[in-house]
C-alpha positions as CSV (number, residue, x, y, z in Angstrom):
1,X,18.1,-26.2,-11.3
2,X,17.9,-22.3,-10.5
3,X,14.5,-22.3,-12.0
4,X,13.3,-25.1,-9.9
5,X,14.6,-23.8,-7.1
6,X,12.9,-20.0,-7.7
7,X,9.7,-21.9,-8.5
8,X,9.8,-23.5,-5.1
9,X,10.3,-20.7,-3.0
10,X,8.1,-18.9,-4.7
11,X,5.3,-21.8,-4.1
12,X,6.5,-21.6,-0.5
13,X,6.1,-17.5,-0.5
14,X,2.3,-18.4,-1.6
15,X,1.9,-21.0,0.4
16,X,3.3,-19.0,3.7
17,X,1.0,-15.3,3.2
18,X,-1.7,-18.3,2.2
19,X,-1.6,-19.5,5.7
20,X,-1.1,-16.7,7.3
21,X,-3.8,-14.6,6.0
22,X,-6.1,-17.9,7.0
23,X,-4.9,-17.5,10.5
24,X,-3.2,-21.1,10.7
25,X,0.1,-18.9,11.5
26,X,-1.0,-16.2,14.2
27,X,1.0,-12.9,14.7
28,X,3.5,-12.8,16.9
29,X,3.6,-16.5,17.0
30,X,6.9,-18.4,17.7
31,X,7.8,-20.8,14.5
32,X,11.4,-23.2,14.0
33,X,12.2,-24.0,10.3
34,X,10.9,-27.6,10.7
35,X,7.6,-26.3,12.0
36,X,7.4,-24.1,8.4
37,X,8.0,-26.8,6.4
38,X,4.6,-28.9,8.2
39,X,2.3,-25.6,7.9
40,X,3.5,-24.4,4.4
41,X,4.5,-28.1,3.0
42,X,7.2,-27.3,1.4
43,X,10.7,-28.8,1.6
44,X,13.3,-27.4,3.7
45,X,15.3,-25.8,1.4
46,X,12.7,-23.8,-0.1
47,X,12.1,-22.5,3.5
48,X,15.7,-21.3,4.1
49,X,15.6,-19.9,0.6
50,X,13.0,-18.0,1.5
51,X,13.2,-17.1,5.0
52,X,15.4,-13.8,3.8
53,X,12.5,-12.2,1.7
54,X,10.1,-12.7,4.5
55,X,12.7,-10.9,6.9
56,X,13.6,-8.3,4.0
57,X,9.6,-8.0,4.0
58,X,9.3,-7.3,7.6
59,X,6.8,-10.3,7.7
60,X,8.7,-12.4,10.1
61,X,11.7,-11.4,12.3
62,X,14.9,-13.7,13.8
63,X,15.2,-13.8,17.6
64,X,18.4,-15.0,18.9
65,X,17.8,-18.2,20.6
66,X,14.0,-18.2,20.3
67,X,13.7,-18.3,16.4
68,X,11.5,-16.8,13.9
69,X,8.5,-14.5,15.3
70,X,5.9,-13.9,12.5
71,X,4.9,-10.1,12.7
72,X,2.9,-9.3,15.2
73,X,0.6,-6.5,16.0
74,X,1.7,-3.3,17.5
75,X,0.7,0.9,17.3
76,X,4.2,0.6,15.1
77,X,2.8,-1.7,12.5
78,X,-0.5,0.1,12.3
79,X,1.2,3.4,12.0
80,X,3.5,2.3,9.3
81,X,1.3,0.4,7.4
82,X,-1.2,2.9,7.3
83,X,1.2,5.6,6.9
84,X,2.5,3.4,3.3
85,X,-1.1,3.3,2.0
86,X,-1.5,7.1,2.9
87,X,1.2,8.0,0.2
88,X,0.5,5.3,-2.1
89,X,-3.3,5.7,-2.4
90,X,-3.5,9.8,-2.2
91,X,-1.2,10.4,-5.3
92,X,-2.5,7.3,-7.3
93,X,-6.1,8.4,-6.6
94,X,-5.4,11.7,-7.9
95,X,-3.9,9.8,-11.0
96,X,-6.9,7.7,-11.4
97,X,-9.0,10.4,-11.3
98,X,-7.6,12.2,-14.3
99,X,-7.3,8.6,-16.4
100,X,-9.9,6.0,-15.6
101,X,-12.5,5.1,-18.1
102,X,-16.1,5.9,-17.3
103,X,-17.0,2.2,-17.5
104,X,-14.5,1.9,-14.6
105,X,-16.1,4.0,-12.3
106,X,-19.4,3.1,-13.3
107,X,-18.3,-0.7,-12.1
108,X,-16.8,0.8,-9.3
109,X,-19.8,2.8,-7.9
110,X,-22.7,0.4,-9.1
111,X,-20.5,-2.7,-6.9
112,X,-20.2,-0.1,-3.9
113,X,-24.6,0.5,-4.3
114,X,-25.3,-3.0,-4.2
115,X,-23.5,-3.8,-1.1
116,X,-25.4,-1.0,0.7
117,X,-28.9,-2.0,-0.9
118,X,-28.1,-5.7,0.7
119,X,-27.1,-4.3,3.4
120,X,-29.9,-2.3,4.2
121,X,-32.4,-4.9,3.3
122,X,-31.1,-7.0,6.3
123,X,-28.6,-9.3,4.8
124,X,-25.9,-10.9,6.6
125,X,-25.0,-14.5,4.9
126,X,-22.0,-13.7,2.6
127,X,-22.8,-10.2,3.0
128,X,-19.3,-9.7,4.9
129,X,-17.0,-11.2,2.5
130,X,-18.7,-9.4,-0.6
131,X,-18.0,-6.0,1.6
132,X,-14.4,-6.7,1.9
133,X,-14.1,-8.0,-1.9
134,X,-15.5,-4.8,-2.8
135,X,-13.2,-2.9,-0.3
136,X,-10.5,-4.4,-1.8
137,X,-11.4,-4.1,-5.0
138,X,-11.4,-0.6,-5.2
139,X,-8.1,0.1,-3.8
140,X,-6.4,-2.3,-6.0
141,X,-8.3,-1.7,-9.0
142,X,-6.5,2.4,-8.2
143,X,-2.7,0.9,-7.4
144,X,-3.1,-1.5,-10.6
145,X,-4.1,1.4,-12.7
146,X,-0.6,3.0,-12.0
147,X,0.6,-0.3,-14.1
148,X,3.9,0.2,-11.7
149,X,4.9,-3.3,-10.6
150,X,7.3,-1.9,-8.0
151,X,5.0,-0.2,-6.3
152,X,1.8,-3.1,-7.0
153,X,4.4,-5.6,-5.4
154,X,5.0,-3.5,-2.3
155,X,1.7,-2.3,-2.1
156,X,0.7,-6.4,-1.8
157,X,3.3,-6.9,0.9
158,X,1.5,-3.8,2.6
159,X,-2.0,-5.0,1.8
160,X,-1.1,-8.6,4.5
161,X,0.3,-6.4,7.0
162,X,-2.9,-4.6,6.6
163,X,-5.3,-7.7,6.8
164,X,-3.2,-9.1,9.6
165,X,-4.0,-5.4,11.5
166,X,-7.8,-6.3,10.5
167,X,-8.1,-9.7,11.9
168,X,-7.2,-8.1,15.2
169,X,-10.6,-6.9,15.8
170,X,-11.0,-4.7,12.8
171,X,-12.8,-6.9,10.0
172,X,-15.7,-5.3,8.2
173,X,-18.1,-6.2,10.7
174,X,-21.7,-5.5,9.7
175,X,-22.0,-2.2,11.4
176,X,-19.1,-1.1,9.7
177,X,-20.7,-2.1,5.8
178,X,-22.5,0.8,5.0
179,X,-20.1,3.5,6.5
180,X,-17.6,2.1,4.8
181,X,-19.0,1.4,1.4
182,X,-20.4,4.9,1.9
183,X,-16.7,6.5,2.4
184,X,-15.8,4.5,-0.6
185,X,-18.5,6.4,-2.4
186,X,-17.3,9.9,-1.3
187,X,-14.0,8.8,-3.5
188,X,-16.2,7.4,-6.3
189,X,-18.0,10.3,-6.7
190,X,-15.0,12.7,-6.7
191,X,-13.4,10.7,-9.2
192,X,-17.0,10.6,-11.8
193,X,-16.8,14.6,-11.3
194,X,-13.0,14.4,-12.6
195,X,-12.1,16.0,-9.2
196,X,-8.3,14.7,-8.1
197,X,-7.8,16.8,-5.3
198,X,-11.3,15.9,-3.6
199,X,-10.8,12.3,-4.8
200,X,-7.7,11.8,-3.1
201,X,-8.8,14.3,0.3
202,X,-11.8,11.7,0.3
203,X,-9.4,8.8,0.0
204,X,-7.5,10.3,2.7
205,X,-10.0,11.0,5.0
206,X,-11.1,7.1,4.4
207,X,-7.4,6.0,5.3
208,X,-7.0,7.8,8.6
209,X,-10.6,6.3,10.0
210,X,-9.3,3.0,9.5
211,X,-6.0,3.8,11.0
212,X,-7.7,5.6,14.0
213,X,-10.0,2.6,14.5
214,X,-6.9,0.1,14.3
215,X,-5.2,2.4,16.7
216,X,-8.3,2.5,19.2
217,X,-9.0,-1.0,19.2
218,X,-4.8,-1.7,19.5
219,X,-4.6,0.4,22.7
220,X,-7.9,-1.3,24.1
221,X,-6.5,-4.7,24.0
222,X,-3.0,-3.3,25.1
223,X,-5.0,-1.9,28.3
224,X,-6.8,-5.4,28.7
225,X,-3.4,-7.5,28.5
């Protein structure tokens, strides 16, 4: 039975960060237990089960007498999530740097070259979404090389705080592809030289743009509310 019931909550974990990452649960939005149970489809007890990981997660918070607010979007949130992958992804570049395989970085960079060549030929179908796999890619393929679950889990719950701060205005839109993918390759080329310090001052330098533009774009729409 305590099997089952792990299984289930952890279906209704997936299920949850599934829909919220597809935007069918917004930020800051308002949700009852009941409602959960519709969106995720998951029984009612799996919900309650796992209502205390999602708090303990900082991915939804109880309000007295208004009930469970899904995180929503604020300069704290950006700081703090940015701040996390700041320390995370400085030292583990560093480590990468001294460890990964050749092949590695070869994949890594060659990915990176074609997403620029595309974009600079003029494509736009699918071109977005192969930008942000390749975004991602890099950055997990660095926290996964630490072969640290602890910090691989955390670094997950991070990563949808992150993407939640990104649907807020800061996708990779197509004037962002190249400079990105281009920042990505400052780190890549640190890391074929075997250079730790400059791959993770590179890494750096790519973290606090995206924080900044988060920031910018947060304090925008905070002047427009």
């Amino acid at each position: 039975m305590r099997e089952d019931s792990t299984k289930l909550r952890d279906r209704a974990y997936s299920s949850f960060t599934e829909r919220l990452l597809a935007r069918e649960i917004k930020p800051g939005q308002f949700v009852s237990q009941r409602e959960l149970v519709d969106i995720t489809g998951m029984p009612l007890g799996a919900i309650r089960e796992l209502i205390p990981r999602l708090e303990a997660e900082g991915l939804i918070t109880t309000v007295p007498q208004r009930g469970l607010q899904i995180a929503h979007v604020d300069l704290n949130l950006i700081r703090n999530a940015f701040q996390f992958r700041l320390f995370i992804e400085r030292e583990a570049t560093a480590l990468f740097a001294r460890n990964a395989s050749d092949e590695v970085i070869a994949s890594l960079k060659a990915a990176h070259l074609d997403i620029i060549a595309r974009a600079e030929g003029g494509e736009k179908e699918s071109l977005i979404s192969d930008a942000e796999a390749t975004d991602r890619m890099l950055h997990e393929t660095i926290i996964e090389h630490l072969e640290n679950d602890i910090i691989s889990k955390t670094y997950w719950v991070n990563w949808i705080k992150i993407k939640i701060i990104r649907q807020n205005e800061t996708r990779l839109y197509l004037d962002l592809v190249i400079p990105v993918m281009q920042d990505h390759l400052k780190v890549i080329e640190a890391l074929e030289r075997r250079e730790p310090e400059a791959a993770a001052q590179a890494m750096t330098d790519h973290i606090l743009q995206a924080r900044n533009r988060a920031i910018n774009i947060e304090n925008d729409l905070s002047y427009g509310r």
